[in-house]
C-alpha positions in Angstrom: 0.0 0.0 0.0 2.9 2.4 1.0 4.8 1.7 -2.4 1.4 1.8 -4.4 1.0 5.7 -2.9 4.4 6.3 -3.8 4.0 5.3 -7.1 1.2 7.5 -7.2 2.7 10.8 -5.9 5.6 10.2 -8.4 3.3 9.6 -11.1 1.6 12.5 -10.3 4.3 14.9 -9.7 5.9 14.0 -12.8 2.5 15.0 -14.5 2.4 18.1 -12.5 6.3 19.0 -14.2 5.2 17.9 -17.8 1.8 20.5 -17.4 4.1 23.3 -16.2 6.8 22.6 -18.7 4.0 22.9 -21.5 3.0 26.2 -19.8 5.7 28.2 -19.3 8.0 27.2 -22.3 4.8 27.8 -25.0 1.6 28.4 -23.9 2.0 31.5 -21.6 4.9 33.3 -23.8 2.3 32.8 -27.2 -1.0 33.9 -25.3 -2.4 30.9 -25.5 -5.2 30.6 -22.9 -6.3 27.0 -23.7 -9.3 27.3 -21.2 -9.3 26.2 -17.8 -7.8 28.1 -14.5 -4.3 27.9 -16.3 -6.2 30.1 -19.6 -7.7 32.5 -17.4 -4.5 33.0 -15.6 -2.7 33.8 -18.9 -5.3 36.1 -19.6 -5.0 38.2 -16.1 -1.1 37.6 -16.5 -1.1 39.8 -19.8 -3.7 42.0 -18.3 -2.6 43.2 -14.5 1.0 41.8 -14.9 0.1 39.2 -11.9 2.3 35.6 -11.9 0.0 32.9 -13.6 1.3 30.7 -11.2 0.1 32.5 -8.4 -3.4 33.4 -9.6 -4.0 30.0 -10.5 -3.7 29.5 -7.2 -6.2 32.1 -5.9 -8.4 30.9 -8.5 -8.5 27.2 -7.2 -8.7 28.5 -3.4 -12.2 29.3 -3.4 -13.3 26.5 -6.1 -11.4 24.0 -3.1 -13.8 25.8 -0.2 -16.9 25.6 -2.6 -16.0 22.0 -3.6 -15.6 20.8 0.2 -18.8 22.8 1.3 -21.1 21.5 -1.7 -19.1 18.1 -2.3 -17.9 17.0 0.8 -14.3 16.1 1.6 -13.6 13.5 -1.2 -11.0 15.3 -3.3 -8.2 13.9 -0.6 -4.3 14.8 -0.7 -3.4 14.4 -4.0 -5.8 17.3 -5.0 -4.4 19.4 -2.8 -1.0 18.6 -4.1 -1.7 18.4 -7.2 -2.9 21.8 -7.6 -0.6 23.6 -5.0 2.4 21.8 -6.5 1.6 23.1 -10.4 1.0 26.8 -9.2 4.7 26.8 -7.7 6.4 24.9 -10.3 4.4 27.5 -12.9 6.1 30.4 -11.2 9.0 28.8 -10.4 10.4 28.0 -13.8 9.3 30.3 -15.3 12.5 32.8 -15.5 14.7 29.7 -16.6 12.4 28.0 -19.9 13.4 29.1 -22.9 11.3 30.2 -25.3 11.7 28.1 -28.3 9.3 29.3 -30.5 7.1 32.3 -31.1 4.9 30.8 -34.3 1.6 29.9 -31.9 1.0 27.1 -34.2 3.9 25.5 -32.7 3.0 26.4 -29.1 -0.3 25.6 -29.3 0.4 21.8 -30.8 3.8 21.3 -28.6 2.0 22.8 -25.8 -1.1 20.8 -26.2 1.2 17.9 -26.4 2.7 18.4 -22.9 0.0 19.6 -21.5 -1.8 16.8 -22.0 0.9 14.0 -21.7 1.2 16.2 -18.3 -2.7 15.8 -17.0 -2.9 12.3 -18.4 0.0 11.2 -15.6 -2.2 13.1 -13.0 -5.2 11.6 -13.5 -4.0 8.3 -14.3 -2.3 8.5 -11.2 -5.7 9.4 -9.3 -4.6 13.4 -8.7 -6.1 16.2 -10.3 -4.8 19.7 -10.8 -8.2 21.8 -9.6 -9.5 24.2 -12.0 -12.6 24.3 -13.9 -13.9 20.7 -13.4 -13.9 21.1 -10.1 -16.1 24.3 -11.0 -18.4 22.3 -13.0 -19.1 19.7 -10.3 -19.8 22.5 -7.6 -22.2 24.0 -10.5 -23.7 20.7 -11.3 -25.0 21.1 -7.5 -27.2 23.7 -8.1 -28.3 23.4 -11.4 -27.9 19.5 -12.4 -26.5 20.5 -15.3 -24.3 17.7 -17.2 -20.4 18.2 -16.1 -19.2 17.7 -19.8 -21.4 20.5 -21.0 -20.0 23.0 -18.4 -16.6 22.2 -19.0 -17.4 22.9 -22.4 -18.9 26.2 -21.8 -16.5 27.5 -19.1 -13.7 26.7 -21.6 -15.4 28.3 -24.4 -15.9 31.8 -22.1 -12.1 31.4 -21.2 -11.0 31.1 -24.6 -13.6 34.0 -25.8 -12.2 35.8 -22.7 -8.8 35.4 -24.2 -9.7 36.4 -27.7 -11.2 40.0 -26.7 -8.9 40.4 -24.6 -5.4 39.8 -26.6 -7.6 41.7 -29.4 -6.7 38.4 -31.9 -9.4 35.4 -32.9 -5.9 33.7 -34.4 -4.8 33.6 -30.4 -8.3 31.9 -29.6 -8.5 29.6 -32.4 -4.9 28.4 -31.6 -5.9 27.8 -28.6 -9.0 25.5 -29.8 -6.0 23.1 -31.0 -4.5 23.3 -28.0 -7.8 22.3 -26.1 -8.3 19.3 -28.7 -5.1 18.1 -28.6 -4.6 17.7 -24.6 -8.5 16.3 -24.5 -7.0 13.4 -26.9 -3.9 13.3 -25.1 -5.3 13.0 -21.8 -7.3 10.1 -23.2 -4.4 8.5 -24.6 -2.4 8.2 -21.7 -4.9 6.5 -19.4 -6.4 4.2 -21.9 -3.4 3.8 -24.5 -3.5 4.0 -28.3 -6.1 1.6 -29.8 -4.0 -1.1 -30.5 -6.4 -3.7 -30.2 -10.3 -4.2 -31.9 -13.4 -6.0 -30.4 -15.9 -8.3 -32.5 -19.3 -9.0 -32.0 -20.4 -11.4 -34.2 -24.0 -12.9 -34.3 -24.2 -15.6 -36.9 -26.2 -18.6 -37.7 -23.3 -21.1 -37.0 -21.9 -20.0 -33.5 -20.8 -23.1 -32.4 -18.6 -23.4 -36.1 -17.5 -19.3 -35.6 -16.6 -20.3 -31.6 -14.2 -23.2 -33.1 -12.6 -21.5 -35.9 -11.6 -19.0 -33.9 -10.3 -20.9 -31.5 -8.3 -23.4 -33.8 -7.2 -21.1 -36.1 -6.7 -17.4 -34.8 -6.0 -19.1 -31.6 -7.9 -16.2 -29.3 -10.4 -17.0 -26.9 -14.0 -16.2 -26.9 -16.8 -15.5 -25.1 -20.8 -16.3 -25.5 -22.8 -13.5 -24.8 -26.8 -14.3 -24.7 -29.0 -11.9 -26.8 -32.4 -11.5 -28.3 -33.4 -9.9 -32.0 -36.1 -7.2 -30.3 -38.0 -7.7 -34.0 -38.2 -11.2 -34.0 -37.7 -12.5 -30.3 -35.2 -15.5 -31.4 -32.7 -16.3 -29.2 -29.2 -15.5 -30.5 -25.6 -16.3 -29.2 -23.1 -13.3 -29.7 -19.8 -13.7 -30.0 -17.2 -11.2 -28.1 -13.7 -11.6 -29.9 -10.5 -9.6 -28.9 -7.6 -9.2 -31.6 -4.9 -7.6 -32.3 -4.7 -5.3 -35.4 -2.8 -7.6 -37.6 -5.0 -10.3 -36.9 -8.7 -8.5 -38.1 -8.1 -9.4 -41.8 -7.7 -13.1 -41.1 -10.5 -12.9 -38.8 -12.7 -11.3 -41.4 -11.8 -13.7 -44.0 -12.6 -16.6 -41.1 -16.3 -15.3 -40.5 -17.0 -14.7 -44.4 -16.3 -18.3 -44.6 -18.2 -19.7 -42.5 -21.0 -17.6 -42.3 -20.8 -14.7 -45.5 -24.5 -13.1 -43.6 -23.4 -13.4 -40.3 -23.6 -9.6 -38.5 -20.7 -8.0 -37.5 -19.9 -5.0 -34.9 -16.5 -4.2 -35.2 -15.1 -1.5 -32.8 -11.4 -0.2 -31.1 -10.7 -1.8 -27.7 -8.5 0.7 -26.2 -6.9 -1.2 -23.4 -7.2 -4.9 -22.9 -6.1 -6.3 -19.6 -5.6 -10.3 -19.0 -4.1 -13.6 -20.9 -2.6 -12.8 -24.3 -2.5 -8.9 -23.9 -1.5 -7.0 -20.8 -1.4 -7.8 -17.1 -3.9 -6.7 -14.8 -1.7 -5.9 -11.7 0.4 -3.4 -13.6 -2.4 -0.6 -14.1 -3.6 1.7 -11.9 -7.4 3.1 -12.0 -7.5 7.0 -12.4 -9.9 9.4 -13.3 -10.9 11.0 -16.5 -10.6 15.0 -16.7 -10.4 17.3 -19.7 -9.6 20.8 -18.4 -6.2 22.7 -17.3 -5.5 23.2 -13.8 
């Protein structure tokens, strides 16, 4: 348990870096407020000359004493961290990044990049960084409003926000990458790159299909009981888990057997257990899509 929250803090920490590194060495310097606490802080930053790092931090105090009064004391220590931790390192290294770049194109994909790789690691490693999904969830509270369409919206007033206020719809539609790009990012990290795809086959022959695939793909199976809601039979499904360079053969395999059999082919993201990868090496985190 000790090494596990360990682990985690690491994992988390070095997210932290990663989100700060993306801040200060191309976000900030190119005016690219990419929504979130982290946007609006470029945006004062520019403004009143205040230390993003710093007023991301006021901005998250009172989101952390609305969160615990409306939500209750579930956001734990690596919150806390999290969010105190990125602040400080935001300020901090700030007078020693270079700027490499002033095209915003650039910052915005490079910065999306480690941005995202950054909030990935803190979510997968159950932290979070505060910031505007913790505002959503307190709003959710009083107007049950769906968390996804807040984010949405708060992001889209930051980067508005950012676009009146640096006098430049260029600076806000670079930043629209830079939102996109972590979002898929953030995704990628916790659940990995689709490297694998799921088949649900419903055919007239399943016990032929279950055998084939066993003999010659040499994957297992599994039987899932359905029902056609037109015609109430009873069908057998087939769930089939492959690798990418085995979906030809396994499309040539139920053409074969069954040429009419019905087939739901879709990405499998992550696939934990016997031929792909362990269980015990994950860890569970949680999925958020806005900056600090």
């Amino acid at each position: 348990m000790f090494l596990k929250t360990v682990v985690e803090i690491a994992g988390v920490t070095l997210g932290v870096l990663l989100t700060a590194l993306g801040l200060d060495i191309f976000l900030i310097p190119s005016k690219i407020a990419a929504g979130g606490v982290s946007g609006i802080a470029t945006v004062l930053h520019y403004i009143l000359h205040v230390p993003v790092g710093m007023t991301m931090l006021l901005l998250n105090i009172p989101l952390f004493i609305m969160g615990i009064y409306r939500l209750g004391l579930k956001f734990g220590f690596r919150s806390l961290y999290g969010t105190i931790s990125l602040s400080l390192l935001v300020d901090g290294l700030a007078p020693y990044m270079p700027v490499p770049t002033r095209d915003p194109l650039l910052a915005s994909i490079f910065g999306g990049v480690l941005v995202g790789l950054g909030l990935g690691l803190v979510f997968k490693y159950r932290g979070t960084t505060g910031g505007t999904d913790l505002a959503a969830a307190v709003i959710r509270t009083y107007t049950g409003a769906n968390v996804g369409q807040l984010l949405f919206m708060v992001d889209a007033f930051v980067v508005l926000a950012a676009g009146f206020s640096f006098k430049s719809w260029e600076l806000a539609m670079y930043a629209l990458i830079t939102i996109f790009i972590t979002a898929w990012l953030i995704d990628v990290v916790q659940q990995g790159f689709s490297y694998a795809k799921a088949f649900y086959i419903i055919s007239s022959q399943p016990e032929k299909m279950t055998a084939a695939v066993l003999q010659e793909i040499n994957r297992g199976a599994t039987v899932l009981r359905g029902r056609g809601a037109y015609s109430g039979t009873d069908r057998d499904v087939l769930l089939v888990v492959v690798n990418r360079s085995e979906v030809t053969r396994l499309k040539d395999l139920i053409y074969e057997i069954d040429s009419k059999a019905f087939v739901i082919l879709t990405d499998a993201h992550e696939v934990l257990g016997e031929g792909f990868k362990p269980l015990a090496v994950q860890t569970s985190g949680v999925r958020r899509r806005s900056q600090g």
